[in-house]
Every structure is written in C-alpha cells, then in structure tokens.
C-alpha positions in Angstrom: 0.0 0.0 0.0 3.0 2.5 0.6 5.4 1.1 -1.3 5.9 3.1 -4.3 5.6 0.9 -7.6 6.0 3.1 -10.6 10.1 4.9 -10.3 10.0 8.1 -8.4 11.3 9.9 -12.2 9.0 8.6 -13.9 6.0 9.9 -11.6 7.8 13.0 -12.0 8.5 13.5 -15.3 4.6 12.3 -15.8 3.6 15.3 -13.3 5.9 17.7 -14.6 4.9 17.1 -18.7 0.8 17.3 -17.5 1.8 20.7 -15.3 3.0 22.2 -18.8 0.9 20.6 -21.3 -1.9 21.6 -19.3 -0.1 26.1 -18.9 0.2 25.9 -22.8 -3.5 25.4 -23.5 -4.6 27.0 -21.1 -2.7 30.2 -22.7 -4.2 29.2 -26.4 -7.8 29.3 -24.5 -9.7 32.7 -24.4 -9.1 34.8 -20.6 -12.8 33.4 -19.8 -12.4 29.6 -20.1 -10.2 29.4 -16.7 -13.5 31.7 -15.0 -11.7 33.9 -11.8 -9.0 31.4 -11.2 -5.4 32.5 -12.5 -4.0 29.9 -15.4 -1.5 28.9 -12.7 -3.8 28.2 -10.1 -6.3 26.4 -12.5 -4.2 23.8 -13.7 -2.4 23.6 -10.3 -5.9 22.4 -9.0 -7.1 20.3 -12.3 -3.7 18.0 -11.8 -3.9 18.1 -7.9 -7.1 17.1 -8.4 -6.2 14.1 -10.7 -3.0 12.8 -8.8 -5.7 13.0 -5.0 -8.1 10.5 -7.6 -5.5 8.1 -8.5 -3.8 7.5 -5.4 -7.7 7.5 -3.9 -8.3 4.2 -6.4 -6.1 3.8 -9.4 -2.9 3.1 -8.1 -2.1 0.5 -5.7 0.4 2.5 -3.9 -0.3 5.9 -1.9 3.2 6.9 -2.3 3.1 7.1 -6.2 -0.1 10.0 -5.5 2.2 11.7 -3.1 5.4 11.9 -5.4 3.0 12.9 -8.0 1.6 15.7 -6.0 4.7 16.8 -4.2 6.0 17.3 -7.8 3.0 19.6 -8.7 3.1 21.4 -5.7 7.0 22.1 -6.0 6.3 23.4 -9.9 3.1 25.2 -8.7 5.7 26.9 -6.4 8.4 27.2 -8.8 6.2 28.9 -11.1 4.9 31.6 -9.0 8.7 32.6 -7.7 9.1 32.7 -11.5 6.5 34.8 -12.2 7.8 37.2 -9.0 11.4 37.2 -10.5 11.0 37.1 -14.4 8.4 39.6 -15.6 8.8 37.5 -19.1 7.7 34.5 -17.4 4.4 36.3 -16.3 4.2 37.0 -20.0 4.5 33.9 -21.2 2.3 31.7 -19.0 -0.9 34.8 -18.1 -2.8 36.7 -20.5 -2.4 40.3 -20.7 -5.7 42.6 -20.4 -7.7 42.9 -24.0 -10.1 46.0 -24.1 -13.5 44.9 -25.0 -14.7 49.0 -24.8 -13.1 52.4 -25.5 -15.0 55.6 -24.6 -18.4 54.0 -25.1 -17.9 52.0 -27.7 -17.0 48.3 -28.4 -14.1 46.8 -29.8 -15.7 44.6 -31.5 -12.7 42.1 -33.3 -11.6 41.9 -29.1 -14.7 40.7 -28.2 -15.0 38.4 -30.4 -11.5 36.9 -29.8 -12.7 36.3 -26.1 -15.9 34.6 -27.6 -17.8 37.7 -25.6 -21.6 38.5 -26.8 -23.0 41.6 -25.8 -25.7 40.2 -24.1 -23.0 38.6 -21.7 -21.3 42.3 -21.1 -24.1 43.6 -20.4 -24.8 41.7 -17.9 -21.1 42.1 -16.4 -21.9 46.3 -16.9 -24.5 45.5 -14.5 -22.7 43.6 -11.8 -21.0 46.7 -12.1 -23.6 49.3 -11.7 -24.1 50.5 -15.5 -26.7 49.9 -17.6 -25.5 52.1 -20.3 -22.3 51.5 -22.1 -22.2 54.9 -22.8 -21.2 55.7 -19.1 -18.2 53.4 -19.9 -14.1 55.5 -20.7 -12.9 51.3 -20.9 -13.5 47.9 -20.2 -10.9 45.0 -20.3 -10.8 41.3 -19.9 -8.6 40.7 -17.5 -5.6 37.6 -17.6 -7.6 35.7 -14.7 -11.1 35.7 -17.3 -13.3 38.8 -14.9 -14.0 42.1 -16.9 -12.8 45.6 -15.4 -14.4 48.6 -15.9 -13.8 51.8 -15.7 -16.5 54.5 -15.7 -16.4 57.7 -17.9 -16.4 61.0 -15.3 -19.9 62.3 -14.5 -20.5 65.9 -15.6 
C-alpha cells in the first residue's frame, strides 16, 4: 500500500509534462475559459485534483499519489517565484488585459477573440452598476477571465 511501484522519475516527469501541457493550453484558450482562477492556479488544482483520484483508487500504492503531488506542488511553487522574478515569465504563462470597450464603444474584433456577446457584457456592466455602455471611458478582460471597468467622469 505505501510502497511506491512506478520509479519516483517517472511519476515525476509524468507530473511535470501534465503541469505544462496543461499552462500551454490554457494560454491558447480565451481569458474566460479558466473563469476567476489565474492559469496557474487552475491547472495547479485540475492535476492536484487528478493525482488525489489516482492515489484514492487507481494506483495501488499511496506513495506514487504523493510523489506525483509533491511534484505539482514544488512546480506550482516554482512557477509563482518565476513569475515574481522574471516579468517575461508572467508574459508567457498569463494573458495580458484585452479591451473589449473604449469611450463607449466596443471593440468589437476583441470581443469576439474572447468569444464575448453583448448580451453577456451587459450583464457584467451591470454587476458593475451600469446599464448604459455609454457611461463606460474602458473595459478590459482581465488575464484571470473577470472584466474591469472603468466609468467615464460624470458631468
């Protein structure tokens, strides 16, 4: 039952190939896919997730679920101290903010690259408080999927 059955490198490199198959598509995927979880975080909890199961059932050993998530919690680590150190790395692994509105207006070719309707910013301009998009200087998408707003000054 603890006796670990698959070699500790493999169970490794098995973690370690999942962690970054699983950062590059979330980066092809629009900002919204991940909802208000950080890429990082999401697949960080998707694989910790999956390594719990198997050690739960599919393996015969605990110890191969433990390698397996003491491997994803050391990269999860490693990538945030990354991200802290190497602004290039932030780069690479989040998306940046895409404007969805400018002075009132929509930017249309953005919102359709985040798979936005405007029924569906609408109803994020009202979790905000607006029910005009006129009132609105900008909007974005943010990396982490939520949209920011930023209201034009009231005369």
């Amino acid at each position: 039952m603890f006796e670990i059955e698959t070699p500790v490198l493999e169970l490794v490199a098995r973690g370690a190939f999942l962690f970054i198959l699983f950062m590059v598509l979330f980066r092809l995927l629009p900002r919204r896919t991940g909802g208000e979880l950080a890429p990082v975080d999401l697949v960080f909890l998707l694989l910790i997730t999956e390594a719990a199961s198997h050690s739960l059932g599919d393996y015969s050993s605990l110890s191969d679920g433990v390698v397996v998530i003491v491997t994803l919690l050391i990269l999860n680590h490693l990538s945030n101290r990354l991200v802290l150190r190497f602004p290039w790395f932030e780069r690479m692994t989040a998306h940046a903010p895409l404007q969805v509105i400018k002075d009132g207006e929509t930017i249309p070719r953005n919102m359709k690259k985040e798979l936005l309707t405007p029924e569906e910013l609408m109803s994020h301009l009202r979790i905000h408080g607006i029910d005009d998009i006129s009132k609105v200087k900008s909007s974005y998408v943010e990396g982490d999927g939520r949209l920011s707003v930023l209201k034009k000054d009231e005369e």
